[in-house]
C-alpha positions in Angstrom: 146.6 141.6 67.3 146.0 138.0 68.5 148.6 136.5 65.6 149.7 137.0 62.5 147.3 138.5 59.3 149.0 137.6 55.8 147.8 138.7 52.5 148.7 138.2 48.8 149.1 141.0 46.2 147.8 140.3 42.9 149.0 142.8 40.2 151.6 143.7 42.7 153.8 145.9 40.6 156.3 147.2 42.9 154.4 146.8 46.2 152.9 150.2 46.9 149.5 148.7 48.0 150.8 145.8 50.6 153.7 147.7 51.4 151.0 150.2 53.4 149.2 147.1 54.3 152.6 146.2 56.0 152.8 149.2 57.8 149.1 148.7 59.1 150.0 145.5 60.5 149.5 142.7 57.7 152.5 140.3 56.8 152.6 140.1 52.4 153.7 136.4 52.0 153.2 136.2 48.2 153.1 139.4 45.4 152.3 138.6 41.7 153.2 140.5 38.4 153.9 140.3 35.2 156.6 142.9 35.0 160.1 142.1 36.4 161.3 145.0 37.1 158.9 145.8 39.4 159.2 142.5 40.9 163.0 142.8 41.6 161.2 146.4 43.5 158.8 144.2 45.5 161.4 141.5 46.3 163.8 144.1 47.4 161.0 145.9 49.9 159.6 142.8 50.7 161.9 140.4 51.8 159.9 137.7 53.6 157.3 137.5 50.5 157.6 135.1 47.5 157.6 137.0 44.0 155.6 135.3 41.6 156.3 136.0 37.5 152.5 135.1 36.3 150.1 135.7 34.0 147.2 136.1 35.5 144.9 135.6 32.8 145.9 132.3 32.5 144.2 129.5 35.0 147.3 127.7 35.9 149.0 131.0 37.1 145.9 130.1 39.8 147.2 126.8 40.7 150.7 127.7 41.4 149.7 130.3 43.7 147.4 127.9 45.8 150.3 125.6 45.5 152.5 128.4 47.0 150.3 128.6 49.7 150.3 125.8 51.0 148.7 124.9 53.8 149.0 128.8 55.2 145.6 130.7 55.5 145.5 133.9 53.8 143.3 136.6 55.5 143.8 139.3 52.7 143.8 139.7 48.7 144.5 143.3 47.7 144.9 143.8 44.2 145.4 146.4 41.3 144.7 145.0 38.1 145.2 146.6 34.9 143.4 149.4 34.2 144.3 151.2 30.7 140.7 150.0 29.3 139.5 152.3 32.2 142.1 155.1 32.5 140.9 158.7 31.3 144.9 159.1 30.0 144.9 156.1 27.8 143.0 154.9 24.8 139.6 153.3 25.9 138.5 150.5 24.7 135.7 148.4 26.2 136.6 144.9 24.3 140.3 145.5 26.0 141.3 142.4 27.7 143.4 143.4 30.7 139.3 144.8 31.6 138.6 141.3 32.5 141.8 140.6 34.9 139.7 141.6 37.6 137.9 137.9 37.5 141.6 136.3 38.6 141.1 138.0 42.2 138.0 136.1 42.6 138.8 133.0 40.6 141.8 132.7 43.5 139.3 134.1 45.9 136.9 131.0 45.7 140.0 128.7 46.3 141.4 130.0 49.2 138.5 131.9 50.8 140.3 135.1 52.2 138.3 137.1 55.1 138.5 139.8 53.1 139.0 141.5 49.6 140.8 144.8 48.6 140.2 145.9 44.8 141.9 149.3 43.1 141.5 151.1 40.0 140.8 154.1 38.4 137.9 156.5 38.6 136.7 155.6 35.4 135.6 152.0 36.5 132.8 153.2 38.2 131.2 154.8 35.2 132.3 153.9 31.6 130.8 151.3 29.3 127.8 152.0 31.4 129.3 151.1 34.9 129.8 147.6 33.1 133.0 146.6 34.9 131.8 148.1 38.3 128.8 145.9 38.0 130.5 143.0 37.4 133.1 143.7 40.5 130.0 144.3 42.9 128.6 141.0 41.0 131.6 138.4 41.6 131.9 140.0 45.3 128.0 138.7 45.8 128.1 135.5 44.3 130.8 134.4 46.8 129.4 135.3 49.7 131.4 139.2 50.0 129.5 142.1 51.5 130.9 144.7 49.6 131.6 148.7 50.1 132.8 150.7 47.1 134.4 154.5 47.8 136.0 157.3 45.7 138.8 157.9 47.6 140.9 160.9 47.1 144.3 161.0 48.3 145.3 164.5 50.1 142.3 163.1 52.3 144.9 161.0 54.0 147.9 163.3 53.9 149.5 161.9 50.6 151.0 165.3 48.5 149.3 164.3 45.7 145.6 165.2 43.5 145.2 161.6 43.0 141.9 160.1 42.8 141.3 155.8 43.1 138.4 153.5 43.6 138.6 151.4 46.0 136.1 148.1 46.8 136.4 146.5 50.2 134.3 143.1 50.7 134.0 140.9 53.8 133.3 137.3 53.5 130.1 136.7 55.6 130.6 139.2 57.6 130.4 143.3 58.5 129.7 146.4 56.0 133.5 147.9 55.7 133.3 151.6 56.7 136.0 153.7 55.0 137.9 155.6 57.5 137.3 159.1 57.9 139.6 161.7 55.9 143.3 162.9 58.2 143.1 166.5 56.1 141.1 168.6 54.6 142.0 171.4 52.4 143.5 173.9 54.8 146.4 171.1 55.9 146.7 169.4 52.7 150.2 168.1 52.4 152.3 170.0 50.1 154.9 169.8 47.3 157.6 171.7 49.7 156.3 169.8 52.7 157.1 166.7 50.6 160.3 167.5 48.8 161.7 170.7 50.1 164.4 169.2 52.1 166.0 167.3 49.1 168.8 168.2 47.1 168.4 170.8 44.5 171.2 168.7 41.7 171.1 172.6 40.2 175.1 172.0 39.9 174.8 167.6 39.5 172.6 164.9 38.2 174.1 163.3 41.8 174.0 159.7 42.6 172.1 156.8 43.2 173.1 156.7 46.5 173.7 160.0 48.3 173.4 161.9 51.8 170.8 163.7 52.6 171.9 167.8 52.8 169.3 169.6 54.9 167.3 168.6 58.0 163.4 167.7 57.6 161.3 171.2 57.8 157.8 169.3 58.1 156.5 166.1 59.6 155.7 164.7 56.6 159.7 164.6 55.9 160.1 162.9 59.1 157.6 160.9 58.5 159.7 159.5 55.2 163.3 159.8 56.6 162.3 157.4 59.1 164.5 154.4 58.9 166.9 156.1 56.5 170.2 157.3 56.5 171.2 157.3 52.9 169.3 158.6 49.9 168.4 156.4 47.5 167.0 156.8 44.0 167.5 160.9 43.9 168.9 161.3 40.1 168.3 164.2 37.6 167.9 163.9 34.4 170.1 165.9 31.9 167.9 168.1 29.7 169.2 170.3 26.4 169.1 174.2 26.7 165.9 174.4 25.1 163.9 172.5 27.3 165.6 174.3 30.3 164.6 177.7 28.8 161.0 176.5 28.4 160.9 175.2 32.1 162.0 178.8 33.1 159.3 180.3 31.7 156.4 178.5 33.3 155.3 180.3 36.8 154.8 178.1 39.6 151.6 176.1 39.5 151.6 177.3 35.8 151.6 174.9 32.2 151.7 175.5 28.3 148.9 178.0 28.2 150.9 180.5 30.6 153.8 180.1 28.0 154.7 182.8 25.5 153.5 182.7 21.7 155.4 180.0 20.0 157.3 178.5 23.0 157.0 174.7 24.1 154.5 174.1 20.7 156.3 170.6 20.7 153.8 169.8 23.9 150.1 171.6 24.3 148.3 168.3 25.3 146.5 169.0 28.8 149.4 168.2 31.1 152.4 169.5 29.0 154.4 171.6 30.6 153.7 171.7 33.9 155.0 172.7 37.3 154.2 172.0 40.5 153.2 174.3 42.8 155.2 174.6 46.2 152.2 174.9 48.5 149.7 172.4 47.2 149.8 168.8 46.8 151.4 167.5 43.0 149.4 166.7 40.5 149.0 162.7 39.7 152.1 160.9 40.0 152.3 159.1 36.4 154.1 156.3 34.8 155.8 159.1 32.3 158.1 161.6 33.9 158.3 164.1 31.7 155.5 166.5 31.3 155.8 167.7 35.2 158.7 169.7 36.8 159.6 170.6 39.8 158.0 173.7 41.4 161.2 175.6 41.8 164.4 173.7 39.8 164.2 173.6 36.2 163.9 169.9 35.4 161.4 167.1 36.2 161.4 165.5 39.5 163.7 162.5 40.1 162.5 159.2 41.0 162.3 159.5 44.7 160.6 163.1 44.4 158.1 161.5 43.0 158.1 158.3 45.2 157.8 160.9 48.5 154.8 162.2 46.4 153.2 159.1 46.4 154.3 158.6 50.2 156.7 155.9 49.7 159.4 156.3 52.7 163.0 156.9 51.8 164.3 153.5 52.9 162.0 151.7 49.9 164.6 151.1 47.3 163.3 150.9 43.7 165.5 148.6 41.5 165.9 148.9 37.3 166.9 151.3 35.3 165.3 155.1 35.7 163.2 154.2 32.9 161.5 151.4 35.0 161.7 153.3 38.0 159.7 156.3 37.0 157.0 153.6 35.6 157.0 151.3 39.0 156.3 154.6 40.9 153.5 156.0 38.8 151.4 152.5 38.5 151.6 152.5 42.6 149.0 152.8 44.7 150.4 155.5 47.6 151.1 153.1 50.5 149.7 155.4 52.6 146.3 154.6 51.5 147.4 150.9 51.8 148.1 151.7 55.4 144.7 153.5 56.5 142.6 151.1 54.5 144.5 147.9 56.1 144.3 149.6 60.0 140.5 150.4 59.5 140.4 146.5 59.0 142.5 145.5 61.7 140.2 147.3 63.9 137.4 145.7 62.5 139.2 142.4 63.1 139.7 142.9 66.4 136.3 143.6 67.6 
């Protein structure tokens, strides 16, 4: 690469998206959020990029990030806006305003003319209210000049240990038809819970600490892959749970949820995702931004905040910051950076033709 590619991240929660970015080869000289938590994350893993408190429904939040910029050109905006108005786990509501955050990305787009544009969101964008949000994505990509490619992309495709679908739109200014890159796995070599997690510490006997050592070797490239860079490990609490939800967990077989309980156990939680357990040879179910419905696939409690950071393919050595709370919430709004860092290297090569 001739010089330097920097991009900004827009709804940057913690950094998942330009963190992978990163990897790939970009530089992230500016993330924006609303959430400070999560911004403490990003400044933590981000160290040479500015964090930005905005709202970015508001049109000044605009000018101070073109101000920010300076005289510096920006090849890249990736971005994650809100999506509860979209999401199948939350209330839908078509009027919701955070539906409409998307048009921030372009309004900045048009002032600082970026080669290229990097939108994510949930599944449900692309068809309810009549595909009405979709359209207007594809719209504001066209009316300033963006060839634009849109893709379903689902994550054990590129070796995250996760069933976590995300759509994904890719626009060039003036330029090429993005081609998504082609899938790492398929379903025989999926990544898997135990290939993920299985060399962590059990904390059968202790809820452990913040900052701990690692106890067993890596068993699988993936926990190589996320040891890299690390000697310490951070993040790896448990939670203390009463008796009674212990003696539930035991009772739900490996892969299994509240319908493979007994009559009259767990009734406080039937709701789809309730009781679940992982299953040690298949990828997790969706990482989310609550932490207590899922549990590990062989301990009896829910999975600690790095568990489910390696689930969404965030290496050891990225340090989230606030309390577990926050943590747990920073993780599940990520994108996995590993999609970050496919997407961004499929554009690099692009780049470089």
């Amino acid at each position: 690469m001739s010089k330097k590619k920097y991009l900004i991240d827009l709804f940057s929660g913690c950094g998942g998206l330009s963190f992978g970015f990163e990897q790939a080869g970009f530089e992230c000289v500016i993330g924006v959020d609303i959430e400070q938590s999560a911004l403490d994350t990003f400044s933590h893993n981000h160290k040479h990029a500015k964090a930005l408190n905005l709202d970015l429904s508001q049109e000044e939040s605009i000018t101070t990030i073109v101000n920010e910029i300076g005289n510096k050109k920006i090849d890249l905006i990736v971005a994650g806006p809100p999506c509860q108005g979209f999401s199948l786990t939350g209330k839908r509501n078509e009027h919701d305003i955070r539906n409409k955050l998307f048009y921030s990305v372009f309004k900045l787009a048009e002032k600082i003319k970026p080669k290229y544009i990097v939108i994510e969101n949930v599944p449900g964008i692309k068809t309810l209210y009549g595909g009405k949000a979709r359209n207007a994505i594809i719209n504001e990509f066209n009316k300033l000049g963006y060839s634009v490619s849109e893709k379903l992309v689902y994550a054990p495709d590129y070796g995250v240990p996760q069933i976590r679908r995300r759509m994904f739109f890719v626009g060039i200014l003036n330029g090429d038809v993005f081609e998504f890159p082609q899938a790492t796995n398929s379903p025989d070599n999926y990544v898997t819970c135990e290939q993920a997690i299985g060399d962590l510490p059990s904390l059968e006997y202790s809820l452990g600490q913040d900052i701990s050592d690692y106890t067993k070797q890596p068993s699988s490239e993936y926990q190589k892959m996320m040891r890299q860079k690390s000697n310490k490990l951070l993040n790896h609490t448990g939670t203390k749970h009463t008796d009674l939800v212990i003696n539930v967990i035991k009772q739900v077989p490996e892969g299994g949820n509240h319908k493979d309980l007994p009559d009259g156990v767990g009734n406080s939680r039937k709701f789809n995702e309730a009781w679940t357990r992982y299953h040690s040879q298949k990828p997790s179910k969706t990482i989310d931004t609550g932490h207590r419905n899922h549990f590990h696939y062989r301990w009896n409690r829910i999975p600690t905040a790095r568990e489910n950071a390696r689930l969404q393919s965030f290496p050891d050595h990225f340090e989230f910051k606030g309390n577990k709370t926050q943590q747990y919430r920073q993780i599940g709004n990520a994108v996995p950076p590993l999609l970050g860092y496919v997407i961004g290297k499929k554009i690099l090569e692009l780049d470089n033709q």
